[in-house]
C-alpha positions in Angstrom: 1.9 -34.4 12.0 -1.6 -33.1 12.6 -2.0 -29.4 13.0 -4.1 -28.2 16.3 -5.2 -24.4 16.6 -4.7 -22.5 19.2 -7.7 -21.1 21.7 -9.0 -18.2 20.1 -8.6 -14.6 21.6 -11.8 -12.6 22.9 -12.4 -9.4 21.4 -12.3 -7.5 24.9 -8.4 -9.2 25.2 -7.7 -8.1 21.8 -8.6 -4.8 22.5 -6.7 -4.7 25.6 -3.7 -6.0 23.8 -4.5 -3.3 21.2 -4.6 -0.3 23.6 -1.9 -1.7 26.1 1.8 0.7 26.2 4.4 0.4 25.6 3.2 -1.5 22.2 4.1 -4.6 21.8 4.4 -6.2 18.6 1.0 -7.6 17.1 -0.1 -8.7 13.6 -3.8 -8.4 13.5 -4.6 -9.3 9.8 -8.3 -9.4 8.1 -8.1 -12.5 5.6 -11.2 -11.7 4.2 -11.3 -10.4 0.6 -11.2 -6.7 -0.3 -14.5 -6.0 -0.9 -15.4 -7.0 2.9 -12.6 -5.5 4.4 -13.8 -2.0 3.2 -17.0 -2.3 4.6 -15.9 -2.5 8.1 -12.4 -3.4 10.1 -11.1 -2.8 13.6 -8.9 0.6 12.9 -5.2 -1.4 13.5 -6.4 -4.0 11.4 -4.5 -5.3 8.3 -5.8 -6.3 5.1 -4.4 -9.6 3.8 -6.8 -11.8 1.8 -6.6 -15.4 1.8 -6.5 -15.2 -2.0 -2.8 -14.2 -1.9 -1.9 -14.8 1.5 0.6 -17.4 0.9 2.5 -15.2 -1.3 2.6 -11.4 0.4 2.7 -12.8 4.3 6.4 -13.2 4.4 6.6 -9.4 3.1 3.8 -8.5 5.5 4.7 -10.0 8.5 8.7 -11.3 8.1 9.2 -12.6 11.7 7.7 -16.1 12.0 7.5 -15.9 15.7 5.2 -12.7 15.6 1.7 -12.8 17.4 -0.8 -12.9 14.8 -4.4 -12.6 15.4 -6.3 -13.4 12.1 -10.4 -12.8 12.2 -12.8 -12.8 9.0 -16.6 -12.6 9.9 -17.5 -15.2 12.1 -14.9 -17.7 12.7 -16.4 -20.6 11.1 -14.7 -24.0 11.1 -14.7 -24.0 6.9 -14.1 -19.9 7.1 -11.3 -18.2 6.2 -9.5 -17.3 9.4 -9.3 -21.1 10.0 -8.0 -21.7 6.4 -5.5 -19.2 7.0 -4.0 -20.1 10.7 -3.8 -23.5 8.7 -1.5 -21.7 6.0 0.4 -19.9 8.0 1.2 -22.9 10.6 2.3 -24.8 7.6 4.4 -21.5 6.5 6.2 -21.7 10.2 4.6 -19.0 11.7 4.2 -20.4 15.6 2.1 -17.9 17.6 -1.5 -17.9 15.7 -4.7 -17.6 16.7 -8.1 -16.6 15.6 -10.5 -13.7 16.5 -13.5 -15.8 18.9 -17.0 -15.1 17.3 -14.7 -12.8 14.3 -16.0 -9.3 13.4 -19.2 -10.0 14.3 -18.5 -10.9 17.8 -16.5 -7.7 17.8 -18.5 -5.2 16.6 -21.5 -6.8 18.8 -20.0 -5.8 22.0 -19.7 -2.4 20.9 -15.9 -2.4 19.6 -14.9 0.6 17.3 -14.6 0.1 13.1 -14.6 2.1 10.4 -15.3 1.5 6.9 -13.3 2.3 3.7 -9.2 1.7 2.4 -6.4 3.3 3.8 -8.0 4.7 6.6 -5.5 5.5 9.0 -3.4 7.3 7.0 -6.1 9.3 5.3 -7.6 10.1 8.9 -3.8 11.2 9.9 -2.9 13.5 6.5 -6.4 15.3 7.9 -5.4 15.9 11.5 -1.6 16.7 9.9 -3.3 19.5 8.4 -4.7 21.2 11.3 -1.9 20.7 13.9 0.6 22.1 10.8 -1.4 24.8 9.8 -1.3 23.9 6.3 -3.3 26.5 3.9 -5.6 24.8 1.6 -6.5 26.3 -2.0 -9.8 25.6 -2.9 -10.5 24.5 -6.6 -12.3 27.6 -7.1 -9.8 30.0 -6.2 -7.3 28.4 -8.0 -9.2 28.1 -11.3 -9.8 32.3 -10.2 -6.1 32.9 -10.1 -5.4 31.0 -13.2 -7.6 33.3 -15.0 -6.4 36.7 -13.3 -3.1 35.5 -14.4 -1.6 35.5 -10.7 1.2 33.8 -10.4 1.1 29.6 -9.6 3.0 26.8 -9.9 0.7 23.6 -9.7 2.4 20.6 -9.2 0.5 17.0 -8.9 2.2 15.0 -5.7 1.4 11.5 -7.1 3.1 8.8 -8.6 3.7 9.1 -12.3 1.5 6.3 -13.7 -1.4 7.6 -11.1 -0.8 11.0 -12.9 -1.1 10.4 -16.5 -4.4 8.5 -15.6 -6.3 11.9 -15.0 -4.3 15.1 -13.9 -4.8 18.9 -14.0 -4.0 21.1 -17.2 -0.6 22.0 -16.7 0.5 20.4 -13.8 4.2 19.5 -12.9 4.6 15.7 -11.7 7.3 15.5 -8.6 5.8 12.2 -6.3 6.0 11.9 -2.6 9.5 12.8 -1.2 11.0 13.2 -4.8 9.2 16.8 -4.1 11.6 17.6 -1.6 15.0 17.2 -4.0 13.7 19.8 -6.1 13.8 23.7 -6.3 11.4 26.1 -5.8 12.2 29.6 -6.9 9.3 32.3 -7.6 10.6 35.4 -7.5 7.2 37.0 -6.7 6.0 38.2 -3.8 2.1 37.0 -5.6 3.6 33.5 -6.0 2.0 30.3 -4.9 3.2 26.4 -5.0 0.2 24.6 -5.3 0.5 20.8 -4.4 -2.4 18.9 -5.7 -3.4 14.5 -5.9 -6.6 12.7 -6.4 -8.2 14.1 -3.5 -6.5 15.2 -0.3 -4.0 13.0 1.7 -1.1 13.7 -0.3 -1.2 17.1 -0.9 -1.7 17.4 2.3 2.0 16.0 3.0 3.2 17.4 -0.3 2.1 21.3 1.4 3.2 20.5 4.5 6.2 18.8 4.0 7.8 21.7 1.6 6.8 24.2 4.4 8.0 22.7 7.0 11.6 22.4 5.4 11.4 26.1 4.2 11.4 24.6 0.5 8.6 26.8 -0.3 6.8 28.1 2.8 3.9 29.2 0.8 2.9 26.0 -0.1 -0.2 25.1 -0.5 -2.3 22.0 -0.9 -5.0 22.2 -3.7 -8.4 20.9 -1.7 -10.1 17.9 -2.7 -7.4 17.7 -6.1 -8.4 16.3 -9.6 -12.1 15.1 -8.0 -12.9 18.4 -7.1 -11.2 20.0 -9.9 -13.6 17.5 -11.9 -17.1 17.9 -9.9 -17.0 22.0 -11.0 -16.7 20.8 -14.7 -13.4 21.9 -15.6 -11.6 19.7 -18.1 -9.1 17.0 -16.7 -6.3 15.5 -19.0 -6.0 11.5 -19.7 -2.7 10.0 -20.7 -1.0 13.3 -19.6 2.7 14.0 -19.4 4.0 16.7 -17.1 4.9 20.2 -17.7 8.6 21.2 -17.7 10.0 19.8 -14.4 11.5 21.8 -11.5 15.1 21.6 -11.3 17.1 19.4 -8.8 18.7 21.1 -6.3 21.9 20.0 -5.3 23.1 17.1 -3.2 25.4 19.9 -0.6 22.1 21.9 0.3 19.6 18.5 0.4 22.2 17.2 2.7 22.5 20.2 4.8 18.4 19.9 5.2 18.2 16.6 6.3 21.0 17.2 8.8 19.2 20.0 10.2 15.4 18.1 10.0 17.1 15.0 11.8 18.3 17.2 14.2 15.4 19.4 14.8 13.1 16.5 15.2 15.0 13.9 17.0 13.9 11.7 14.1 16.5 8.3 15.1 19.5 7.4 13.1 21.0 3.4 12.6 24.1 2.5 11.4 25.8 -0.9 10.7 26.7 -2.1 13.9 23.0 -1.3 15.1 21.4 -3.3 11.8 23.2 -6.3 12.5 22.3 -6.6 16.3 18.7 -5.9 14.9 19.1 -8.7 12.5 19.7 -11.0 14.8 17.3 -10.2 17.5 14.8 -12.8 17.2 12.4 -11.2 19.3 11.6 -7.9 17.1 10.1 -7.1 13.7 12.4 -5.8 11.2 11.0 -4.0 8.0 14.1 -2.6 5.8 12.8 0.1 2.9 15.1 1.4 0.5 12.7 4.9 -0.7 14.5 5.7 -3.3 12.5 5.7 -6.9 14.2 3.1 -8.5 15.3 -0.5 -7.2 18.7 -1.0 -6.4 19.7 -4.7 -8.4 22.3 -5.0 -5.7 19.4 -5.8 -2.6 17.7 -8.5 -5.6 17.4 -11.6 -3.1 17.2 -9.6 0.1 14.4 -8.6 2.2 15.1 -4.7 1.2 11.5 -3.6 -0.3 12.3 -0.7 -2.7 9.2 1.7 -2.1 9.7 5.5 -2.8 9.2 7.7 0.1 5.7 8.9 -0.5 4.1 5.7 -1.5 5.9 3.9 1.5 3.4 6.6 4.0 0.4 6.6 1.7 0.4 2.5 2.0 1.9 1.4 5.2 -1.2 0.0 5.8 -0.4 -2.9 3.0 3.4 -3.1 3.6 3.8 -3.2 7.0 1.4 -5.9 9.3 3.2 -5.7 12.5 2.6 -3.0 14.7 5.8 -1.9 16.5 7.9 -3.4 14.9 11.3 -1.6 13.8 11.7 -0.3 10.9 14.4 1.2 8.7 15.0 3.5 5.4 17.4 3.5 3.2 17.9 6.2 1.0 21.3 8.0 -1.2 23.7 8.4 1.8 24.9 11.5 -0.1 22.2 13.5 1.6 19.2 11.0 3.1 16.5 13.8 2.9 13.7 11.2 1.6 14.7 9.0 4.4 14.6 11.5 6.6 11.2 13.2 5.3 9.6 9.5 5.7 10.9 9.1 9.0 9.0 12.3 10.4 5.7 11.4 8.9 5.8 7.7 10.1 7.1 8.7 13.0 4.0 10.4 13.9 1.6 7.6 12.4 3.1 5.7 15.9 2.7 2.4 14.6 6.3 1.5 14.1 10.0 2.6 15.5 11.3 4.2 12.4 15.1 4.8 11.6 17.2 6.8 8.6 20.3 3.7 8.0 23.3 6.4 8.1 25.5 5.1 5.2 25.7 3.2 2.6 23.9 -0.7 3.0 26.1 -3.6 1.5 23.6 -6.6 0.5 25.7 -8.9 2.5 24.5 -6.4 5.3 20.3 -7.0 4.3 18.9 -9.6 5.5 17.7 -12.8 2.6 13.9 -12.1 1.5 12.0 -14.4 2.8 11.0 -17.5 1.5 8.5 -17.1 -1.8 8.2 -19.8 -4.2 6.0 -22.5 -4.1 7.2 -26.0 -4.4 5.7 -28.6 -5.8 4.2 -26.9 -8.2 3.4 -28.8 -12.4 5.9 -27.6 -14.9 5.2 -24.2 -16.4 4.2 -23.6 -20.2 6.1 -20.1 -21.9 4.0 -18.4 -24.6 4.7 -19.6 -27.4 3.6 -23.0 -26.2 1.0 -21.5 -24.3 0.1 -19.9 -28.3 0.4 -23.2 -30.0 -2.1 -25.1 -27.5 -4.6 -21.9 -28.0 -4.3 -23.1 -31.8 -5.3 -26.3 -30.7 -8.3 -25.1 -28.9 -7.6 -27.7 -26.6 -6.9 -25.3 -23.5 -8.7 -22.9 -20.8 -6.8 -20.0 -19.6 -7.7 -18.9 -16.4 -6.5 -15.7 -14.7 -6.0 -15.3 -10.9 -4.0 -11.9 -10.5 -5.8 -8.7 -9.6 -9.6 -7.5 -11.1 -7.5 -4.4 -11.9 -5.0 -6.0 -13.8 -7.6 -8.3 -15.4 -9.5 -4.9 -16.7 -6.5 -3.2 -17.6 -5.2 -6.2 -20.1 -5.5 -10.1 -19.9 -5.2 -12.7 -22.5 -7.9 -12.5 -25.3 -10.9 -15.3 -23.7 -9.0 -15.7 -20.3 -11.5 -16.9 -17.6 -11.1 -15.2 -14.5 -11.2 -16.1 -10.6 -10.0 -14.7 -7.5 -8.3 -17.6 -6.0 -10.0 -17.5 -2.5 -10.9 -21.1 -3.1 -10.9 -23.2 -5.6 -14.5 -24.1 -5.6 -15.2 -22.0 -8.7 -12.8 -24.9 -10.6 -14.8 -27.8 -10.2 -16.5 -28.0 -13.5 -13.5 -27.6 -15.3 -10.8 -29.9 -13.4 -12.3 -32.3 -16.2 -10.5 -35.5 -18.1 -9.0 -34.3 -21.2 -9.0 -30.9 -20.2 -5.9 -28.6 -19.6 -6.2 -25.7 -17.6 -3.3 -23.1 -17.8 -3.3 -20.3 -14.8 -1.8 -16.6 -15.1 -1.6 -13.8 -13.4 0.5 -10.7 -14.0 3.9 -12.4 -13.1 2.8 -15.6 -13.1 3.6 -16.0 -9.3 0.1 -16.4 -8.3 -0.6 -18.5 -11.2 2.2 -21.2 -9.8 0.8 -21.2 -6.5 -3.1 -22.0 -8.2 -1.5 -24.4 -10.6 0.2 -26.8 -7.5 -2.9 -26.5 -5.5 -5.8 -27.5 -7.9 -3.1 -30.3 -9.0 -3.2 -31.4 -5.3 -7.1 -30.9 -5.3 -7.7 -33.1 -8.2 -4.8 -35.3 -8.7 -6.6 -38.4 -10.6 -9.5 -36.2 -12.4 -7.5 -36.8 -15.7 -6.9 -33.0 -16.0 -3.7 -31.2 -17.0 -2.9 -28.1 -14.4 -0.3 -25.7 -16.1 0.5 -21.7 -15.8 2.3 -19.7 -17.6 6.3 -18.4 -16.6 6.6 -15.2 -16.9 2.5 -14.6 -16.6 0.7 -11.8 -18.7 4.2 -9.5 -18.4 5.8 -12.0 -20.4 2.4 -12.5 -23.0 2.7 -9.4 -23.8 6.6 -9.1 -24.0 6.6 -11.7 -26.7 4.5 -9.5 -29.0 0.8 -11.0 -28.2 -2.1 -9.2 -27.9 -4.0 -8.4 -25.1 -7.6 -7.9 -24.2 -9.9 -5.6 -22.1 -12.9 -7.1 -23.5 -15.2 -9.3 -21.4 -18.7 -10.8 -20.5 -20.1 -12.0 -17.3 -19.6 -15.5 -18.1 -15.6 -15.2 -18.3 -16.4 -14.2 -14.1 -15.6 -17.3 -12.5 -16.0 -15.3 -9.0 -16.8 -11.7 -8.7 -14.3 -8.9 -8.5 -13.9 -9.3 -4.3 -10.5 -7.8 -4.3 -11.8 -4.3 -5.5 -11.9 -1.8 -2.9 -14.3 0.6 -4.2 -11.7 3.0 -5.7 -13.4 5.4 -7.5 -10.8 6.0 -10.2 -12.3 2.8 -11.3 -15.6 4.9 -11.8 -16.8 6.3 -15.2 -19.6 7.9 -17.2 -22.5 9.2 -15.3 -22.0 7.5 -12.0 -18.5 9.1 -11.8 -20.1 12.5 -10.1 -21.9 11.1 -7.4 -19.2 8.7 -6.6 -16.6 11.2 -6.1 -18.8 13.7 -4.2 -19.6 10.5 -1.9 -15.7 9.8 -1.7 -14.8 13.5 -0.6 -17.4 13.5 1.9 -16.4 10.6 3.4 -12.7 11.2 3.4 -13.0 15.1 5.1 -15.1 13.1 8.2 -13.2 10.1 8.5 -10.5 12.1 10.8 -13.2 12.2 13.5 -14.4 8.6 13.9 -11.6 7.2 13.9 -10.1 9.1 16.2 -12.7 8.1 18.5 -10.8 5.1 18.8 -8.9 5.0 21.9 -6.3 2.8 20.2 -5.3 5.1 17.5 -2.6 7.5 18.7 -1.0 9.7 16.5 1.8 11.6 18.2 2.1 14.8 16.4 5.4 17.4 17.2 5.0 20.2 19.3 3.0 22.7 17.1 5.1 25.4 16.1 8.5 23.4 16.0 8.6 23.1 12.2 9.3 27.1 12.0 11.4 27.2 15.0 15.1 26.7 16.1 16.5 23.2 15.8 16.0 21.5 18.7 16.0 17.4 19.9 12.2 17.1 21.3 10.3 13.8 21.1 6.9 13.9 19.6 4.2 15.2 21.8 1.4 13.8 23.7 -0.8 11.8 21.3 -3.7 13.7 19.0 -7.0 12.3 19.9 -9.2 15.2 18.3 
């Protein structure tokens, strides 16, 4: 049966759909690669590359019946939006259509975009700041008080691999809401928490979040973090470990807080009866997050993503694609306060109905994950056959995960291409020649494997990957590599985002003072977008009496 695309939607309706309240649900999702999305996006737009569609859009966007608008630049007949609404019609998604005339068209007739990664959260931790009050400590003062011996406690809000990358002398490691569990005694009046990250989003949250629940109201967020700390020349640590961590404070008084931070906020609560009407409501979105920092084997086979509290805010752009949908946190029901600390920041972000799941879940109660692997695909290799071929010389390896994981480690001589198309694969879908595909898990290595096997089925090639992928290389004891030329490049690195903690040497300076001034203006374009409504609490509330108020009226400066 032949596939036929729908009419593609105007830019002006797309706006209108975009600005129109109540919110209806609407997956708007850029399928171009990385590189392109950063250099300009509508402000609700998603990022979710045709390279590795296939495998993330059931995360992304679960319901099949969801309206999904999917753009790249112009909306070409051979471009990637119409590649993709061919996917995702074979994936059983019914309600696609394309972006008429793409970005282009958009930004032509005077639509707002921003460049850059993670922008709307970055733009909200800013504007957080202000209507919260939040002190900031500026590098310079701190390094002061660190050498007046004046009491501080500096404590780096990031996730622990991010942290032994490059972190401050001397800092404590407690990530995203695992801040909250702890606790914070000084005993002096001179004392002050200092929450610190890369550059400023979650410090921000780190700050504000411990003042807010009287954890440590003098909290403060270390300005511009390790970049700043780095620009004035003081010295950063690689491969760190943390300094003595702060101790947990118990389940009675965590619970106790997240009763009174529910309560004070209005922030919603589900229980089981509420989850299973959800599940079954065909016509609504439903993201379940379990935001504690370890995975639960229980919810294995279910569509409960495990994400810890801080990095479920710091990336909801690249978990959740449908806006307004409902979604729900599940966290220890002996107290629920990272539930409960999410809840009230992504409540705010207004992209989403968000609920704490009172109780304990069952995984009869979650949902099934959604379906992932690709059929049809040739008959894996494992390494050791994979090593005995190598032997032979008789084989290309070719890897298709992330740039970043390709830098970090691949197999010694591995060939790499981003798997946008297969184009790039032509020379080598050869008689005689096998071609063996991995990628960090070998899941997007099976998906490449079936389709250039369907691309070239008579060229006399062999089309293989490897189970397991580079986790499982390495597992068995082989080496890996970080060593490469140009000419391993099959395509260039399109799915890097310009982080600059991929920056070194000399360039690493200018890079970083570009980043911070970028990231302290971005609160103020984007903001000039009438679509983006943060709905911050009532200034004031965080300090006050508890008290059930909705959010107020949304920010727009």
């Amino acid at each position: 049966m032949s596939w036929t695309p729908k009419k593609p939607i105007v830019p002006a309706e797309l706006q209108a759909l975009l600005l129109a309240e109540p919110v209806a649900e609407l997956a708007l999702l850029d399928v171009r690669e990385t590189r392109w999305f950063v250099q300009r996006h509508p402000n609700l737009a998603r990022n979710a590359p045709l390279s590795g569609l296939e495998l993330q859009v059931g995360a992304l966007v679960p319901r099949r019946s969801t309206p999904v608008v999917l753009y790249d630049d112009y909306n070409a007949p051979d471009g990637a939006a119409q590649a993709a609404s061919a996917l995702l019609a074979r994936l059983g998604y019914t309600d696609v259509r394309t972006l008429d005339g793409g970005l282009q068209r958009w930004v032509t007739e005077g639509l707002p975009a921003i460049d850059g990664y993670g922008t709307l959260v970055k733009a909200f931790g800013d504007r957080a700041r202000l209507h919260y009050g939040t002190p900031a400590l500026p590098i310079d003062t701190l390094r002061a008080r660190q050498r007046e011996g004046l009491p501080t406690t500096l404590v780096d809000a990031r996730p622990r691999a991010e942290f032994a990358f490059l972190s401050l002398p001397g800092a404590r490691n407690h990530a995203g809401t695992e801040l909250a569990l702890r606790r914070f005694e000084a005993g002096d009046a001179e004392h002050v928490w200092a929450i610190n990250c890369f550059s400023r989003t979650r410090g921000i949250i780190g700050a504000t979040t411990l003042r807010l629940l009287g954890r440590a109201p003098d909290a403060v967020f270390v300005e511009d973090g390790v970049m700043a700390w780095g620009l004035q020349g003081a010295p950063t640590v690689q491969n760190a470990a943390p300094d003595d961590e702060l101790p947990p404070e118990s389940p009675e008084v965590l619970r106790r807080i997240a009763d009174e931070l529910l309560e004070r906020f209005a922030l919603p609560v589900a229980d089981a009866a509420q989850l299973a009407g959800w599940r079954a409501d065909e016509a609504r979105s439903l993201y379940l997050f379990d935001v504690r920092p370890a995975a639960d084997p229980a919810f294995a086979g279910t569509a409960v993503q495990q994400v810890p509290g801080g990095q479920l805010f710091m990336h909801f752009e690249n978990l959740v694609g449908t806006r307004g949908a409902r979604i729900v946190l599940l966290d220890d029901p002996a107290h629920r306060l990272r539930a409960a600390v999410t809840s009230f920041w992504l409540t705010q972000l207004n992209q989403a109905e968000v609920y704490v799941y009172d109780g304990a879940l069952s995984p009869d109660q979650a949902p099934c994950a959604p379906a992932a692997a690709v059929a049809d695909a040739p008959p894996p290799l494992d390494p050791e056959a994979l090593a005995q071929l190598r032997r032979n010389g008789a084989v290309t390896v070719i890897d298709v995960g992330a740039s970043l994981d390709y830098e970090r480690g691949h197999l010694p001589g591995a060939l790499y291409m981003l798997p946008a198309s297969l184009g790039p694969l032509a020379s080598h879908a050869a008689a005689g020649r096998t071609l063996v595909f991995t990628s960090p898990d070998g899941a997007a290595a099976r998906r490449v494997a079936r389709d250039a096997q369907q691309r070239w089925p008579g060229s006399g090639a062999v089309f293989t990957w490897l189970q397991g992928g580079t986790q499982a290389w390495k597992a068995s004891g082989r080496p890996l590599s970080t060593a490469f030329v140009p000419a391993q490049l099959l395509t260039p690195f399109d799915d890097d985002w310009g982080s600059v903690m991929r920056v070194f040497g000399p360039r690493r300076d200018a890079a970083w003072a570009d980043y911070l001034a970028w990231e302290r203006a971005l609160a103020a374009r984007v903001l000039q977008d009438p679509s983006v409504r943060f709905r911050f609490f009532p200034a004031g509330q965080e300090t006050g009496p508890a008290s059930a108020q909705a959010p107020g009226r949304a920010a727009r400066s």
